[in-house]
C-alpha positions as CSV (number, residue, x, y, z in Angstrom):
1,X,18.1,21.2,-4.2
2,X,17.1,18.1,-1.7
3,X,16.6,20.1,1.1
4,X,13.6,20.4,2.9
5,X,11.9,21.9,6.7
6,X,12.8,18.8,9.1
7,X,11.0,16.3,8.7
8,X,10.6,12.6,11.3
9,X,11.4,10.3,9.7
10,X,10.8,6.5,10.3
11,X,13.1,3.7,8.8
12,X,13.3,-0.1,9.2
13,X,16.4,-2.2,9.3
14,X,17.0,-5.6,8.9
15,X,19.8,-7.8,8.5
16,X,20.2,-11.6,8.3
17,X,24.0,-11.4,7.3
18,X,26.0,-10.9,10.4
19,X,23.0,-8.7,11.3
20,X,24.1,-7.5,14.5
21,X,27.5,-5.9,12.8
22,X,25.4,-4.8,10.1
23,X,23.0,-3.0,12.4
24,X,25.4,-1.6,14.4
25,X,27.7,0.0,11.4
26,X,24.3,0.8,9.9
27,X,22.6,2.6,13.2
28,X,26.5,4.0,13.3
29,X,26.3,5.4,9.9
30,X,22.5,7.1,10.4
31,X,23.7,8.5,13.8
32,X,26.8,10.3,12.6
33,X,24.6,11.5,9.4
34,X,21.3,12.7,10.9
35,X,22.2,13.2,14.6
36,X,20.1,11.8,17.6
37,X,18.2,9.0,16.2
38,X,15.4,7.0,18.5
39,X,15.6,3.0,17.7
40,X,13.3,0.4,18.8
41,X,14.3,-3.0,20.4
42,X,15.8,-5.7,17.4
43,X,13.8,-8.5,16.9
44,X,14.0,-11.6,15.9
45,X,11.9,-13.0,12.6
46,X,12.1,-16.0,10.2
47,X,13.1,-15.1,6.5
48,X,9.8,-14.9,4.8
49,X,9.5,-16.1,0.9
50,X,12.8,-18.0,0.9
51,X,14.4,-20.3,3.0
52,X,17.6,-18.4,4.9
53,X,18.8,-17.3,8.4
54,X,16.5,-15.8,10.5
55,X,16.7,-11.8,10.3
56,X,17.3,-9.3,13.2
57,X,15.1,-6.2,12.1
58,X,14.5,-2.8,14.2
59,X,13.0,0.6,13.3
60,X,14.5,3.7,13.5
61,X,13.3,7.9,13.8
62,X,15.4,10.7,13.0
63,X,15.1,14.2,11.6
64,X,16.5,14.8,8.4
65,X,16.2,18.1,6.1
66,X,16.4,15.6,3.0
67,X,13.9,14.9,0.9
68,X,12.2,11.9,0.8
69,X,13.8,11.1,-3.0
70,X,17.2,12.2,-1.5
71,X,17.1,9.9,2.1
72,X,16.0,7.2,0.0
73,X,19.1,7.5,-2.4
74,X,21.2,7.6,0.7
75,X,20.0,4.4,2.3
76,X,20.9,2.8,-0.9
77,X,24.1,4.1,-0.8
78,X,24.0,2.9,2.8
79,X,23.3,-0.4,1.9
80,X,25.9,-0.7,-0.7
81,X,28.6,0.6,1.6
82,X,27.5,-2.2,4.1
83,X,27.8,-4.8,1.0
84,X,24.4,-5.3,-0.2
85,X,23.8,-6.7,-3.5
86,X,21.1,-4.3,-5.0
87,X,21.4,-7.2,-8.5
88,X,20.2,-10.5,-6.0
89,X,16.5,-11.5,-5.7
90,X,14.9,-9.0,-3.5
91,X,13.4,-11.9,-1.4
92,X,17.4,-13.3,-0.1
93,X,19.5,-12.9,2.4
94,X,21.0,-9.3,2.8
95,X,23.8,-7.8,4.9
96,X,21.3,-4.8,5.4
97,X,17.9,-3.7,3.9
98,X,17.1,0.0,5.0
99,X,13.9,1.1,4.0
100,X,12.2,4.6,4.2
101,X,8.7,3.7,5.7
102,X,6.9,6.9,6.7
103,X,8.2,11.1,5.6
104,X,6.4,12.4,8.3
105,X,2.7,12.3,7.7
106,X,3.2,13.1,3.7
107,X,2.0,10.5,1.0
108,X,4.4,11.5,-1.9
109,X,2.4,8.5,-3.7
110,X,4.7,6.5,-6.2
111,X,7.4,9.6,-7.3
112,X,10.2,8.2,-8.9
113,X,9.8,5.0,-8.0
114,X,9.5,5.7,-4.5
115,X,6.4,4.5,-3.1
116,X,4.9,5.8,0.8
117,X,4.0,4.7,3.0
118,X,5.8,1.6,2.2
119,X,3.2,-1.8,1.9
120,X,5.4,-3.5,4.0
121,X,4.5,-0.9,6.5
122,X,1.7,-4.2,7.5
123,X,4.6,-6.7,7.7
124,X,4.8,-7.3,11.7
125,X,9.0,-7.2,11.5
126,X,8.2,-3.5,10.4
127,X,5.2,-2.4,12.2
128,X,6.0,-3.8,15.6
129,X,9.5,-1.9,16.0
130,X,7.7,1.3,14.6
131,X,5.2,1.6,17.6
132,X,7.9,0.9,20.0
133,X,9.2,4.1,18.9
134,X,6.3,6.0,17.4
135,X,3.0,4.9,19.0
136,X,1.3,8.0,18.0
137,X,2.4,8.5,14.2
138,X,-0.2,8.1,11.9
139,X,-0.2,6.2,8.6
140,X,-1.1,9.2,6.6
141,X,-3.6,7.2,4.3
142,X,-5.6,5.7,6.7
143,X,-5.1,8.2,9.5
144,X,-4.9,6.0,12.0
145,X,-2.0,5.3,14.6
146,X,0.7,3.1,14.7
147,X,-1.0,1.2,17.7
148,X,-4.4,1.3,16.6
149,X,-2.9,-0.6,13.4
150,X,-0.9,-3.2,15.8
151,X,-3.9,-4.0,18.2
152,X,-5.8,-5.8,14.7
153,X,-3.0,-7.3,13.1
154,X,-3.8,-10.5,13.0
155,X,0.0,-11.2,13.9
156,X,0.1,-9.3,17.4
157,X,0.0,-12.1,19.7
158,X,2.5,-14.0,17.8
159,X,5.4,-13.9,20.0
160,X,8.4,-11.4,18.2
161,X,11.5,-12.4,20.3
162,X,13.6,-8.8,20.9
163,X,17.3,-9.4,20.7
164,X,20.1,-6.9,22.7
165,X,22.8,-5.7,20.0
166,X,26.0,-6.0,21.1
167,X,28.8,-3.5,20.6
C-alpha cells in the first residue's frame, strides 16, 4: 500500500518548452490530484549546462497521503503526460521537470533511487521559490530553514526576475 498520514509536501517546476502552458496544465494537474496547493511566484533563469531557452521554474506545497516512492512515480507520469522525454539528456530543454524536493521533514536517504532532500535543493531556481512558500521548513539534514539557507547563498543578490503565468 502507498498510503501514508499527510504529509507537506514541497515540489519544483520548471519548464523551458512553452513553460507557461506547461505550468499551468502541470499546476492544473497537481491541484485536481492533491487539492489546495500553495505556489510561489515563477521565475525566470537561464538554462544551466546547455545552451537553450531560458526556463520559468516555481515551487509548489501540498498535502498528499502518498508516499514519497508513490508521488515521485506520479510526477513522472506527470511529466510524461505533459510530453517529456524521460530518454533525452537530463541537462536539455523539457516541456516540464517536476521534482519532489522535501517529504516533510523525513530523509528517506537514496530508497529506490529516490534521493531526499534533492541536491538541487541548493540550486537558487529551486531554493528561492521554496522560501517564498515555506520560509520556515527545515532541510531535515542540516536542520536549518529555508531562509536561513537563502540569506548565505552566494546567489541571493543575484537578481531572479518573477514572471505572472497567464491563463
Amino acid at each position: 500500500m502507498n498510503a501514508v498520514p499527510p504529509v507537506r509536501a514541497y515540489l519544483s517546476l520548471g519548464s523551458n518548452m512553452e513553460p507557461e502552458r506547461h505550468l499551468r496544465a502541470a499546476l492544473d494537474a497537481l491541484a485536481a490530484a492533491f487539492g489546495p496547493l500553495q505556489v510561489s511566484p515563477a521565475y525566470r533563469t537561464p538554462a544551466r549546462g546547455f545552451a537553450g531557452p531560458d526556463f520559468l521554474n516555481l515551487a509548489v506545497a501540498l498535502d498528499t497521503n502518498l508516499s514519497a516512492q508513490a508521488l515521485r512515480d506520479w510526477l513522472h507520469a506527470l511529466e510524461s503526460r505533459l510530453g517529456r522525454d524521460r530518454s533525452a539528456p537530463r541537462l536539455s530543454s523539457h516541456t516540464l521537470d517536476a521534482d519532489l524536493v522535501l517529504y516533510g521533514e523525513q530523509v528517506p536517504g537514496d530508497d529506490g533511487g529516490l534521493h531526499l532532500p534533492r541536491d538541487d535543493l541548493s540550486a537558487p531556481y529551486v531554493l528561492k521559490p521554496l522560501v517564498d512558500i515555506a520560509p520556515d521548513a527545515r532541510d531535515p539534514r542540516s536542520g536549518r530553514t529555508l531562509t536561513a539557507l537563502w540569506a548565505e547563498h552566494p546567489e541571493r543578490d543575484r537578481p531572479l526576475p518573477a514572471v505572472t503565468l497567464r491563463g
